[in-house]
Structure formats: structure tokens, C-alpha cells
C-alpha positions as CSV (number, residue, x, y, z in Angstrom):
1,X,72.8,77.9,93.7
2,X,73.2,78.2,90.1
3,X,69.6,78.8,89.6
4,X,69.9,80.8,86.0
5,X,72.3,77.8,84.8
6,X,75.4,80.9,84.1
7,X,77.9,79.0,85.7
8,X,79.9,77.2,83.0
9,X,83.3,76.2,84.9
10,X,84.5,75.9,88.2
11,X,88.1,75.3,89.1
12,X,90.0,74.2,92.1
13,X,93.1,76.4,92.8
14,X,95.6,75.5,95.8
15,X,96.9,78.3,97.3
16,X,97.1,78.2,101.1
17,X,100.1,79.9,101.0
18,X,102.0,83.3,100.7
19,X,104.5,83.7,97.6
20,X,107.0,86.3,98.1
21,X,109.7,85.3,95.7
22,X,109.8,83.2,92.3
23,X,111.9,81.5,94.5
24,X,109.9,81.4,97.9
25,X,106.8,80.8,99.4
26,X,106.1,81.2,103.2
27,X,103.2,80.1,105.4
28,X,103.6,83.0,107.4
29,X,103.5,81.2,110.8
30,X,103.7,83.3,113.6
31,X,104.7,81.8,116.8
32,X,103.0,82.5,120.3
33,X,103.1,81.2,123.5
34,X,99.1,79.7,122.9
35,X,100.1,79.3,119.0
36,X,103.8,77.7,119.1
37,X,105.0,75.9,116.2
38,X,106.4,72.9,119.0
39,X,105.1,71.0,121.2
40,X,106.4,69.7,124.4
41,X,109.5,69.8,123.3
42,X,111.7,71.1,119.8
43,X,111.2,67.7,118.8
44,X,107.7,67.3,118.7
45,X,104.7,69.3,117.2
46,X,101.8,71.2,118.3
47,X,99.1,69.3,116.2
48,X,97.6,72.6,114.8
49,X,101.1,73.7,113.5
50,X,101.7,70.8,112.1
51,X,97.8,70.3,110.5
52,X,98.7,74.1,109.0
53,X,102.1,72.6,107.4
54,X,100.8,69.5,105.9
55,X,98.0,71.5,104.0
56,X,100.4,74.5,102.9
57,X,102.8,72.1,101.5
58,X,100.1,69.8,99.7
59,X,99.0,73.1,98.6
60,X,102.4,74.4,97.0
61,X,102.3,70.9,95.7
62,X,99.2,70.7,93.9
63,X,99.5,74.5,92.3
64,X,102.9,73.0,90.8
65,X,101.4,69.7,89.9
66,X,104.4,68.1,91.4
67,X,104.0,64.8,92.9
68,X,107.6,64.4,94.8
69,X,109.3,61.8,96.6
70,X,109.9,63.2,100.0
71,X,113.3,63.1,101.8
72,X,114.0,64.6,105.5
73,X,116.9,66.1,107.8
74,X,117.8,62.5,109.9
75,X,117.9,64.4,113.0
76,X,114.8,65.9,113.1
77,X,111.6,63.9,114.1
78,X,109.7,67.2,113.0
79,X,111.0,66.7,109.6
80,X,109.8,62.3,109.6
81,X,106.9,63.4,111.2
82,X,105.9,66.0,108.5
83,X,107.2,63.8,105.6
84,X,104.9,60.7,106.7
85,X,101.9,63.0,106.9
86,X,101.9,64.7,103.1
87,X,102.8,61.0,102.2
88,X,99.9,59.5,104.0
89,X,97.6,62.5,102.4
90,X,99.0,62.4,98.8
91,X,98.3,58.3,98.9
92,X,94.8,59.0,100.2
93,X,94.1,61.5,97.4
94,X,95.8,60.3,94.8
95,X,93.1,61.4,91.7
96,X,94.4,65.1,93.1
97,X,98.0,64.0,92.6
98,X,97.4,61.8,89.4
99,X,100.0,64.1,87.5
100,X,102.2,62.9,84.7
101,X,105.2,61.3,85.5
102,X,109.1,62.8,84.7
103,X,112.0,60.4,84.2
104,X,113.5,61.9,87.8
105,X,110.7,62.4,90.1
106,X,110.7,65.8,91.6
107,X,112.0,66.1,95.4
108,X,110.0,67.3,98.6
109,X,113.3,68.3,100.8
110,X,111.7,68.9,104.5
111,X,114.5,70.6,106.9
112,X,114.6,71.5,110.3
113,X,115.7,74.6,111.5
114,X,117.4,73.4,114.2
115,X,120.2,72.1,111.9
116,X,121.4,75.5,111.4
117,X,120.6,78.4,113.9
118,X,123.2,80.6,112.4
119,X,122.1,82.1,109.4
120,X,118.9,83.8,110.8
121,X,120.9,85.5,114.1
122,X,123.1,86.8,111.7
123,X,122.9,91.2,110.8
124,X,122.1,90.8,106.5
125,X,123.8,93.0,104.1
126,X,121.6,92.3,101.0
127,X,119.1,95.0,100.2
128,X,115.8,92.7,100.6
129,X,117.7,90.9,103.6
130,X,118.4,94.4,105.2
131,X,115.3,95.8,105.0
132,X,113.3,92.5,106.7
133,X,116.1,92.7,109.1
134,X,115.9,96.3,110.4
135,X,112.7,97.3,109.9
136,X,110.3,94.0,108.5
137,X,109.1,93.3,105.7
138,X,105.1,91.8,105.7
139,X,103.0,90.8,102.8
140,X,105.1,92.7,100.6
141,X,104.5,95.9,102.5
142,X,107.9,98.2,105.1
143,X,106.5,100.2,107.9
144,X,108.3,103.4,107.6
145,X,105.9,105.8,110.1
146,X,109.2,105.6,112.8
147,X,111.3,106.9,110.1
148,X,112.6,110.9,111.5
149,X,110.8,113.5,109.4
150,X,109.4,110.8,106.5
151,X,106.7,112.0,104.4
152,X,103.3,111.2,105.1
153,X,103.0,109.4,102.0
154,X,105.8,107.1,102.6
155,X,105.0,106.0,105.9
156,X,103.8,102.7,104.6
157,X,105.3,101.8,101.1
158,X,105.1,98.4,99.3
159,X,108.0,96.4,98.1
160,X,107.3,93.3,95.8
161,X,109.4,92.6,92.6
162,X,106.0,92.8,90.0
163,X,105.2,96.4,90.9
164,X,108.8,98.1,92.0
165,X,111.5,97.9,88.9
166,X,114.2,99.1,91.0
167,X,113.7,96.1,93.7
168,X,113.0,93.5,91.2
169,X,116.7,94.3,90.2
170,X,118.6,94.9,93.7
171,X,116.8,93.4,95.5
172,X,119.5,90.6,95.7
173,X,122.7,93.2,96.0
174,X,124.6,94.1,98.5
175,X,124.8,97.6,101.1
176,X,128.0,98.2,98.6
177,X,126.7,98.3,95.4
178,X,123.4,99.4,96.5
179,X,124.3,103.2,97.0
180,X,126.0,103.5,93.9
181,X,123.1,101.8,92.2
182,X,120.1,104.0,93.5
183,X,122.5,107.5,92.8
184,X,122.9,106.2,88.6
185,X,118.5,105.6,89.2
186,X,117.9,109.3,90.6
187,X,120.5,110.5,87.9
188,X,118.6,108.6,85.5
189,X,115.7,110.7,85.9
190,X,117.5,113.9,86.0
191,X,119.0,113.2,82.9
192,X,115.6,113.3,81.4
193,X,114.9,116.8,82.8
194,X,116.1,120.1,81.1
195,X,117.8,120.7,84.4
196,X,121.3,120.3,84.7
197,X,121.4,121.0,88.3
198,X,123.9,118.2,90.4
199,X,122.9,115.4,92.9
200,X,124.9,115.7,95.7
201,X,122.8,115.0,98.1
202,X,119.2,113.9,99.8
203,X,118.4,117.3,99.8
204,X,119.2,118.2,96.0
205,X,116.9,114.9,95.3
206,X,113.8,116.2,97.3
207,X,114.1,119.4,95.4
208,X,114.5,118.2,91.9
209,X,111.4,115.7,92.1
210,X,109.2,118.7,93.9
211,X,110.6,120.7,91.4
212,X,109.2,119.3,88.7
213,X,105.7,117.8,88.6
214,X,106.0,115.4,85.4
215,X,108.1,113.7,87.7
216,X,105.6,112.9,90.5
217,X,104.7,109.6,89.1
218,X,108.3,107.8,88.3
219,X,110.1,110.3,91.2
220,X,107.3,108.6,93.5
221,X,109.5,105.3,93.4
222,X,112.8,107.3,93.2
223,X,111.6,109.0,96.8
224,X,110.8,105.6,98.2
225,X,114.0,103.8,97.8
226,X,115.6,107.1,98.6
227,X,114.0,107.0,102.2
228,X,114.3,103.1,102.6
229,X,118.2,103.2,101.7
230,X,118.9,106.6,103.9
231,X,116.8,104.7,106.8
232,X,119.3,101.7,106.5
233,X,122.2,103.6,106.6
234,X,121.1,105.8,109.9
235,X,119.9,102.0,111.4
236,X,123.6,101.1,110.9
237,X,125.6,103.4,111.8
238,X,123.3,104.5,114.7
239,X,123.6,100.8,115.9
240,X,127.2,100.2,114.9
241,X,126.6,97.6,113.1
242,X,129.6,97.4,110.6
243,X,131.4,96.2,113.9
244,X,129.2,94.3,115.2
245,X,128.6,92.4,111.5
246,X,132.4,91.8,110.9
247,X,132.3,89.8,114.7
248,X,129.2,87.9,113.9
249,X,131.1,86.9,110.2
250,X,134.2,86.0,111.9
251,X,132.0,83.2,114.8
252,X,129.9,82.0,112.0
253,X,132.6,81.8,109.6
254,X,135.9,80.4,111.6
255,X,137.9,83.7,110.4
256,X,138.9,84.4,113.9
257,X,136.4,86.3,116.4
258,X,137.1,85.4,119.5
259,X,136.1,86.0,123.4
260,X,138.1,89.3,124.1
261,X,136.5,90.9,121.2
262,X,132.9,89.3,121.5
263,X,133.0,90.6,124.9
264,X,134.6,94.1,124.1
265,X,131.0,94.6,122.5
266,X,129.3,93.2,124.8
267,X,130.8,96.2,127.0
268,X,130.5,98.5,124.5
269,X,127.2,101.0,125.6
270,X,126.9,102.4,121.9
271,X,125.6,98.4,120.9
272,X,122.1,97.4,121.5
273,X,121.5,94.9,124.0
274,X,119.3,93.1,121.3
275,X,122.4,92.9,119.0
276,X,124.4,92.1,122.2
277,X,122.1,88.4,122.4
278,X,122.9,88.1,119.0
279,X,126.4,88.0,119.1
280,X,126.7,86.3,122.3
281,X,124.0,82.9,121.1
282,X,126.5,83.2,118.0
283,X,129.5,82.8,120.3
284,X,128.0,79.8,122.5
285,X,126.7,78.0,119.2
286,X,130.4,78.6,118.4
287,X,132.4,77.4,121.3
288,X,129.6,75.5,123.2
289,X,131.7,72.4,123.6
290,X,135.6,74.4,123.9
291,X,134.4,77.5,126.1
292,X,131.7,77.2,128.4
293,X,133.0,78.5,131.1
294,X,133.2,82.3,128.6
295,X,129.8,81.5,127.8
296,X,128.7,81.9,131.6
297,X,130.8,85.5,131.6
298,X,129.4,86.6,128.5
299,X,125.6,86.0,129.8
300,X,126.7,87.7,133.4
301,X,128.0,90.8,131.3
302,X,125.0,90.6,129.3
303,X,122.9,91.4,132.0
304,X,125.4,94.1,133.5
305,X,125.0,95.9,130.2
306,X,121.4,96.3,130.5
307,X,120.1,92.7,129.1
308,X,117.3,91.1,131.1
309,X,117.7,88.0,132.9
310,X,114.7,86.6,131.2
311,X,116.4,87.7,127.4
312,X,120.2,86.2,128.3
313,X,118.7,83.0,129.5
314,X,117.6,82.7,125.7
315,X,120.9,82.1,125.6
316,X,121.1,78.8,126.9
317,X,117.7,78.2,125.3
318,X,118.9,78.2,121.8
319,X,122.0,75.7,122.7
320,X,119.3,73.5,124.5
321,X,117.0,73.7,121.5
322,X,120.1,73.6,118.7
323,X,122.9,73.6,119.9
324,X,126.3,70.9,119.1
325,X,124.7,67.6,120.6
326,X,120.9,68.7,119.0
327,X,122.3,69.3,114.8
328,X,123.2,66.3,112.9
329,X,125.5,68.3,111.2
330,X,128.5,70.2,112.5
331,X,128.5,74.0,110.9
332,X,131.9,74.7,112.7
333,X,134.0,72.3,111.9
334,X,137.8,72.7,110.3
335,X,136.4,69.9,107.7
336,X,133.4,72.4,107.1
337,X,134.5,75.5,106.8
338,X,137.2,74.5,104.9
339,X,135.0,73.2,102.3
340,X,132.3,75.9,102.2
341,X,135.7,78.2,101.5
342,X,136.4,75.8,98.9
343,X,132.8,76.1,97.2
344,X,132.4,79.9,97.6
345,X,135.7,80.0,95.5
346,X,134.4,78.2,92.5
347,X,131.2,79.9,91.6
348,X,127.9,81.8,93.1
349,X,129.9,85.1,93.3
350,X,131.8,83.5,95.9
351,X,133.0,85.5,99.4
352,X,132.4,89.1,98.3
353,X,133.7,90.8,101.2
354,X,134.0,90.7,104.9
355,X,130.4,90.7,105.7
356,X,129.5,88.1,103.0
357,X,131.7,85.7,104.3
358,X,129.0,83.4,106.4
359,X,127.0,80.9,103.8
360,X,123.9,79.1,105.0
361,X,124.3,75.2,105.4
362,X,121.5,75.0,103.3
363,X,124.2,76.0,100.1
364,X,125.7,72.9,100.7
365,X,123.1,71.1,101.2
366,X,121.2,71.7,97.6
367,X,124.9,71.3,96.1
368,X,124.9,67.8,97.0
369,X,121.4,67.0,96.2
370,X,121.6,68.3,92.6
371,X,125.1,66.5,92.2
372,X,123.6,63.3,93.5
373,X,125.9,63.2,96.6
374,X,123.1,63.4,99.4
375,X,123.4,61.2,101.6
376,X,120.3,58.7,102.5
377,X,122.0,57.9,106.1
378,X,121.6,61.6,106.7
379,X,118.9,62.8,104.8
380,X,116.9,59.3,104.3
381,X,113.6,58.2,102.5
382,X,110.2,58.3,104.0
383,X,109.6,54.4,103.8
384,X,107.6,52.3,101.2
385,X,107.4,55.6,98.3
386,X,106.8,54.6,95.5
387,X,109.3,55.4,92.6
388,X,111.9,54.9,95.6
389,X,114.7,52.6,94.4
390,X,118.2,51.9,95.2
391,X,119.5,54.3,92.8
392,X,117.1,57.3,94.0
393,X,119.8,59.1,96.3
394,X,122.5,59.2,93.1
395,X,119.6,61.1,90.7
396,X,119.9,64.5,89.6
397,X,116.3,65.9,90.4
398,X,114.9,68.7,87.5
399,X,112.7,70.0,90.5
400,X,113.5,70.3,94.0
401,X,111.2,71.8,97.0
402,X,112.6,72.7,100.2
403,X,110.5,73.0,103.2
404,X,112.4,74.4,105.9
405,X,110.2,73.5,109.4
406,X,111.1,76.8,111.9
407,X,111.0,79.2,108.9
408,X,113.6,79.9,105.8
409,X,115.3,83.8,105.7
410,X,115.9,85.9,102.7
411,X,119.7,85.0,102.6
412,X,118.8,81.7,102.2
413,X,116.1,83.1,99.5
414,X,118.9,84.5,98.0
415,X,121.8,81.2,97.9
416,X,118.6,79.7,96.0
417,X,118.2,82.3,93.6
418,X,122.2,82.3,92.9
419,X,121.9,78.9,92.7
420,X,119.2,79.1,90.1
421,X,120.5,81.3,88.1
422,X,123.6,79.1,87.3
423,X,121.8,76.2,86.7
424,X,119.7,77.9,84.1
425,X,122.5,80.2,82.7
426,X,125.1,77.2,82.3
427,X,123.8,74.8,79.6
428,X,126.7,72.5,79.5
429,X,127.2,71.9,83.7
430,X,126.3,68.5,85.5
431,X,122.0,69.3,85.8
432,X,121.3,72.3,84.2
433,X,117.7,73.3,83.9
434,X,117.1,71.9,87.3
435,X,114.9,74.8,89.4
436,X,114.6,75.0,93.2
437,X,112.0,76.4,95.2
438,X,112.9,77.6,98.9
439,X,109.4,77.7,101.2
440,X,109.0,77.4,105.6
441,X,106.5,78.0,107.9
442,X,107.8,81.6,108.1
443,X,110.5,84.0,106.8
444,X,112.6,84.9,109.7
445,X,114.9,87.9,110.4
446,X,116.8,87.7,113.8
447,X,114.0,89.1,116.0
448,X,111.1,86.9,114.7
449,X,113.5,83.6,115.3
450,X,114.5,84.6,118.9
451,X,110.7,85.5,119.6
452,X,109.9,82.1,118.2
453,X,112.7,80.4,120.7
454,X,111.2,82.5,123.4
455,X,107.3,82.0,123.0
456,X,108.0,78.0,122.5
457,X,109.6,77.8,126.1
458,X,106.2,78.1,127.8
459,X,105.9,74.3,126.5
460,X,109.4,73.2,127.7
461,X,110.2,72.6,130.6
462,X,112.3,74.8,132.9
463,X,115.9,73.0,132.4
464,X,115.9,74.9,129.1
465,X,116.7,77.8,130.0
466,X,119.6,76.2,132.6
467,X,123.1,75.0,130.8
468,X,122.5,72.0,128.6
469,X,123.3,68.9,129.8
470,X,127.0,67.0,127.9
471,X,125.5,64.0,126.1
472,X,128.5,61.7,125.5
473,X,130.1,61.5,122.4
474,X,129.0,58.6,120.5
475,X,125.5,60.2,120.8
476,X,126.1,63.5,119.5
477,X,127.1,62.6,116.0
478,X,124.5,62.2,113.6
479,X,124.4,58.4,113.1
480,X,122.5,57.8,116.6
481,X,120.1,55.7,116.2
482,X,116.4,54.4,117.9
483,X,117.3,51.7,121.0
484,X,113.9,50.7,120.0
485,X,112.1,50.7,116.7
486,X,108.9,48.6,116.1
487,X,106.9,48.9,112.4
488,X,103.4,48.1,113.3
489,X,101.5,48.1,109.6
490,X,101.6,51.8,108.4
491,X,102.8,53.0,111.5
492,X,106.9,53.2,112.9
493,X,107.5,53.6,116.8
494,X,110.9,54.7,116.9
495,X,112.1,55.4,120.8
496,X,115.5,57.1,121.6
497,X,118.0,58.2,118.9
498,X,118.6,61.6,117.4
499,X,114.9,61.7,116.2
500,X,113.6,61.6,118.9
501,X,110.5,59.8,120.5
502,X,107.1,59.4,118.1
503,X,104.7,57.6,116.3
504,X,105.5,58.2,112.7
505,X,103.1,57.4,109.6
506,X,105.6,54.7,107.4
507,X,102.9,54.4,104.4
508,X,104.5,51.6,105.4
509,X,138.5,79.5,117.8
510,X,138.7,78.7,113.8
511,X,140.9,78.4,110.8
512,X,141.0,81.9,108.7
513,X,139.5,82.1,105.3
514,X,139.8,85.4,104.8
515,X,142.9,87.5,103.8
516,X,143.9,90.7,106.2
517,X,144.2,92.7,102.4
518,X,140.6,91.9,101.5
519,X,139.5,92.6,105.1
520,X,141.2,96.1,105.0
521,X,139.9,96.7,101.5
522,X,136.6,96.0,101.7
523,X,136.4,97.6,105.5
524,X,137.4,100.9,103.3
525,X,135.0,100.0,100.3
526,X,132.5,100.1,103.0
527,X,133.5,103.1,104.4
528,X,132.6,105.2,101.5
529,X,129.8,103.2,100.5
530,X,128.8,104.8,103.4
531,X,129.6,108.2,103.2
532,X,128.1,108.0,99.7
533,X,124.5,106.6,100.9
534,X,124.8,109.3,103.4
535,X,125.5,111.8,101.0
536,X,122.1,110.6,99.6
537,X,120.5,109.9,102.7
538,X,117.8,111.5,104.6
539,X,119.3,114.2,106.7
């Protein structure tokens, strides 16, 4: 082809994936019934999802020049499965992965979903994590044609961190200090102006940047997040959801919701039946194994109040597909949430208010791993890796990859980036410079995850969406292993156990956290966040 002999290089670059934060990649999977990450059941894959994850992984891989050794979520045969086949691929191409080697190997982390199905039900109160919540955010880029009486030329606006200065910098914080942070931007740009007229409102802001031409350019952002912020506030107070967030915090949490006042907005016709799902998949996750018989009631009044039978058996779906007797991992116990409260008090900004109370699982998860407290009976080896030696589960990695199979969310985006930032800010702790990178087959908010439950149920069969059947309790915990498990040369056959069934490549109501005076206080810090957003919010 080069027939003039112009061509002096060519290069290789890996990139079969979508970066959307220094901190996270995605490989924007997007499940349908003829394109479902699962296969015949949550355990198993549909080969073309899985082909798709093994090459976006080896790809994040390669573009890092990391060369990991790979460790998994016990309970998930998913997670093996997926682990044994970058394995299998790295050994087979090992000139790609001929990279130099660190004193601490870097670690490929491969987590299921289905271990925690809290965090992405949950309503977000983070800028970024609000936005992707209430109206999606894809490829960088917020549809905002719905928005009443929106400009024409901010019906589609873009929202990454390299071109938006604003977003690169609260992007992170939370619906309280947000307000107060985009009035001090607009007033920074006034300031410039030989104006001295007040911002008191949407309106005043309009009129100063039409006002004033000079200011198109920089007043161009200014109107953006303007729109976006004013949209967020109408979406929650339209929807209620202040209430509806402090009930969801207090299920995921421990901090006390409870059935009266789960079901009080079930009732409640100024909720939206979608949020209505929400809350009631939060309260069966909850109190699946204390309360089933409210669980029954809550899905009957779910389709009194205008919820179709088809959407409240996703109900049972998600308790079928991870609920108590499906997670290795028990995200409601006292012994849990007593220690998550103990961790949020020591560092990450700890529990900022009411509706910050909820941290993902994953938190906990990288805590241990950079301590060198994992566990290898819950989070175990893929067999015969090299570099792999009795001592690998007490290392302190310097790199760490999390793949999270079922797709990652922004508030988990945003634990990592916390969690980042102290390592590299405190130069005397146990592993400082260590640096974590968060990626899954997708980036979820509440409505993509449910659609993904409800699009892999054409595969399952019809007792999913029925109440799941009580496995007996020396099967639920995590430890459950194979009744049968055969090694047969560079292949495992593990039958039974909490893995599941495969063929695996082997290269060979709660305890309260949460002062009533911090409740109260925040509830009113909120309250005239509110007002003040709305004071600079589109009419």
C-alpha cells in the first residue's frame, strides 16, 4: 500500500474502550433482550458479551502496559470465567504483554455486580451522579431538548472534564454546595463587567450575559450549567425526591426506614411509580429474609398505585438475580454497617449529610485490598499465575484495576477518586502513591440497571420473576463450595457451589448511624440549598 515508501512508523494503540474519567473507563454495553450481557442464567455469559469483555479489558491493559495478576468476587462464576479468559489470552500473547516488571505486580480486580445491587438503585446527589441519574449522561454529551423553554442552543450540551472548567471542579460535589458554587461562577463574571447590577435570580443572569456580548463566549458555559443545575432542581422537587432519597438512605444504610414509611410513599400519588420500584427492590434487598410477607404488600400496592404487573415483578427479579442467598457478602448486616460507620468517620469526607449516608461496598472492598487484608477465600487467585505466591494476598499493590461485570456507577467513580486523592495527598500513610482505576461493561444510573435486569429475563426462566426459593443456611454464606470439582489439564469443572456450574480456563430494621441533630440540620441545609438553586433556576 505504501507504494511511494512515505510511511515511516506505524504504531499499535489499544483502545476498545470509552474513558470518561481519569478514574474510569466504560465499555458502554448496552443490554437487550437479543444482546444481554447473561446467559441462561445471572451466572453464566452470553459468549458475545463476554468475547466484548475480554478484549476491552486486554485493551485497558495493554494502553497501561500493566501486566496484572488477576483476582475475582468468589461468588461469581462470571467474575472466574472472565478472569481465566484474559489469563488464557495474556499467556497466549505474551510478546504484547512482555512489559517490565514492578516489585508488587499490579492487580486485575474482576467484580460482579450482583454483590451489591444497592448503590446503582439508589437517587445520587453528586453533580455528575445527578445529572447521569435524571437525565443521562452519553459519550460525554446531556440531552436537554425536554428541558421547558431551554434555548435552542443548549438543547444538546457537552459535559467532559478537558473542555468544561466548572465540571472538572464539581463535578464530584454535592446538590449543597453546588448552588452556592455556580452563584460565586456567574458572580465571577459579573465582577468583570462595569455593571454593578445584582444576581438574584435566573432571570437577572439571562439578562446580564445577553446584555453584554464580550460575554458570549465565557457566559456560554455560565448559561449551560445555569440550565443543567435549574433542570435538577425542577426534576427534584417536581418528583419529590428529597423524601424519597432520605427513605432510600435510611434501607441502604440501617438508619431506620421502615415498612410504614416505605409504603406511605408507595401511596403517595405525587411519587413516580418508577421511583416507587426503586424504593420498594431497596426494601426487599433489605428485609428479604425478616419481611417477606411486606414485600408481597408493597408489590400489590405497587400495582394499585399505577405500577405495571410486568415492572413490580422486577421486583422479585432482582432478589432472584441478587438477592441475600445470591451475594457472598452481606451489605446489611449490624457487623457491616457498623464498620462502614466506623470507616466513613476516619477519612474520605466521611457521612456528609443525610443523603450521603449509603457508601458502595466497593469502598470497603479497595480499603482492604490496599491494606493487604483481602481475603483469598473470598476474593481468590485465578490458578497457576505466575508471580502468585503465598504472600500475594498480604501485598500492597501500587496499581489496582477494577472491572466491575454488570457495569460500575459514578458514585462509585467518585469513592475511587476520594480514595485517590488520599493516597496521593498523604505521603506518610500505609501505600501511598498507589492509584486505582474503576472500569465495567457500562456506567449505570438506576434506569439503565433495572432495564438491564429486565431485558436479561427473556433468557431466564419464568420462576424469576416468582418469589425466590429459601436456600438453607449453610449454603447462603459465602464459603459454599463445588460438590464436585475436576481439573482436567488447563481446564477446572467446578459443579454446584456459590459459583455456579462451568467450565473455567485454570492456565492450569437496622442499627442507626445517624444523629436526629444532623438529620434536622442538614434536612434545613437542604432546604435552602434549594430555595437558593431556585432562586437561580430556570423559571
Amino acid at each position: 500500500a505504501d507504494e511511494y515508501e512515505v510511511v515511516r512508523e506505524v504504531q499499535e494503540f489499544f483502545a476498545d474502550y470509552a474513558p470518561l474519567l481519569p478514574c474510569l473507563f466504560s465499555l458502554n454495553h448496552v443490554s437487550t433482550p437479543t444482546d444481554s450481557l447473561y446467559g441462561s442464567s445471572p451466572n453464566t455469559w452470553n459468549p458475545a458479551a463476554l468475547e466484548r469483555s475480554v478484549q476491552g479489558v486486554l485493551a485497558v491493559l495493554l494502553s497501561l502496559k500493566k501486566k496484572p495478576i488477576i483476582r475475582y468476587e468468589k461468588m461469581s462464576g462470571m467474575a472466574k470465567k472472565l478472569g481465566g479468559e484474559i489469563l488464557h489470552r495474556i499467556q497466549t500473547e505474551q510478546t504484547l504483554f512482555d512489559f517490565r516488571l514492578t516489585q508488587v505486580p499490579p492487580v486485575l480486580l474482576i467484580l460482579d455486580r450482583r454483590n451489591d445491587p444497592v448503590t446503582p438503585l439508589l437517587s445520587q446527589w453528586t453533580y455528575q451522579a445527578m445529572v447521569h441519574e435524571l437525565l443521562g449522561i452519553h459519550n460525554g454529551r446531556v440531552d436537554l431538548s425536554r428541558v421547558p423553554d431551554i434555548r435552542p442552543e443548549l438543547k444538546d450540551i457537552t459535559l467532559t472534564l478537558q473542555t468544561d472548567p466548572f465540571f472538572s471542579h464539581n463535578h464530584l460535589a454535592t446538590f449543597g454546595d453546588l448552588g452556592m458554587n455556580l452563584k460565586t461562577y456567574v458572580a465571577s463574571y459579573q465582577s468583570r463587567s462595569v455593571s454593578t447590577a445584582s444576581i438574584n435570580s435566573i432571570t437577572d443572569m439571562k439578562r446580564f450575559i445577553e446584555e453584554y456580548p464580550e460575554f458570549q463566549k465565557l457566559g456560554g458555559n455560565v448559561s449551560k450549567h445555569v440550565a443543567l443545575v435549574g433542570e435538577l432542581s425542577r426534576l427534584v422537587g417536581r418528583d419529590s425526591l428529597m423524601d424519597v432519597g432520605e427513605v432510600e438512605q435510611g434501607l441502604a444504610s440501617g438508619s431506620g426506614a421502615d415498612f410504614k414509611a416505605v409504603q406511605a410513599l408507595v401511596m403517595n400519588p405525587s411519587i413516580q411509580p418508577f421511583n416507587k420500584l426503586r424504593l420498594v427492590m431497596l426494601y426487599a434487598l433489605r428485609y428479604q429474609k425478616q419481611a417477606a410477607s411486606n414485600i408481597a404488600t408493597l408489590i400489590s400496592a405497587l400495582q394499585e398505585s399505577g405500577v405495571s404487573q410486568e415492572d413490580a415483578q422486577l421486583v422479585y427479579a432482582v432478589l432472584n438475580m441478587a438477592g441475600a442467598d445470591q451475594r457472598q457478602d452481606d451489605l446489611f448486616s449490624i457487623e457491616n454497617i457498623l464498620a462502614k460507620g466506623r470507616s466513613a468517620l476516619k477519612g474520605l469526607k466521611g457521612v456528609e449529610n443525610v443523603y450521603m449516608q449509603h457508601r458502595p461496598h466497593l469502598s470497603e472492598t479497595l480499603e482492604n485490598l490496599i491494606k493487604g487484608r483481602l481475603k483469598d477465600t473470598s476474593y481468590p487467585f485465578i490458578e497457576n499465575q505466575k508471580g502468585v505466591g503465598p504472600n500475594s494476598v498480604l501485598q500492597k499493590p501500587q496499581d489496582v484495576i477494577v472491572f466491575m461485570i454488570g457495569g460500575t456507577t459514578y458514585e462509585e467513580a467518585r469513592i475511587v477518586s476520594l480514595i485517590n486523592q488520599e493516597l496521593v495527598g498523604n505521603g506518610t500513610g500505609a501505600n501511598p502513591g498507589t492509584r486505582i482505576l474503576l472500569g465495567g461493561t457500562s456506567v449505570h444510573n438506576s434506569s439503565s440497571y433495572i432495564a438491564m435486569i429486565q431485558s436479561a429475563l427473556a433468557n431466564f426462566p419464568s420462576s424469576f420473576t416468582q418469589p425466590p426459593t429459601e436456600i438453607p443456611a449453610a449454603s447462603s454464606s459465602g464459603g459454599a463450595g463445588p460438590s464436585l470439582n475436576v481439573q482436567l489439564g488447563g481446564l477446572n469443572l467446578s459443579v454446584g457451589g456459590i459459583a455456579g456450574t462451568g467450565l473455567y480456563r485454570s492456565a492450569g430494621e437496622g442499627v442507626s448511624i445517624q444523629a436526629d441533630g444532623i438529620r434536622d440540620g442538614v434536612k434545613n441545609l437542604f432546604g435552602k440549598v434549594k430555595q437558593g438553586v431556585e432562586s437561580i433556576g430556570l423559571p
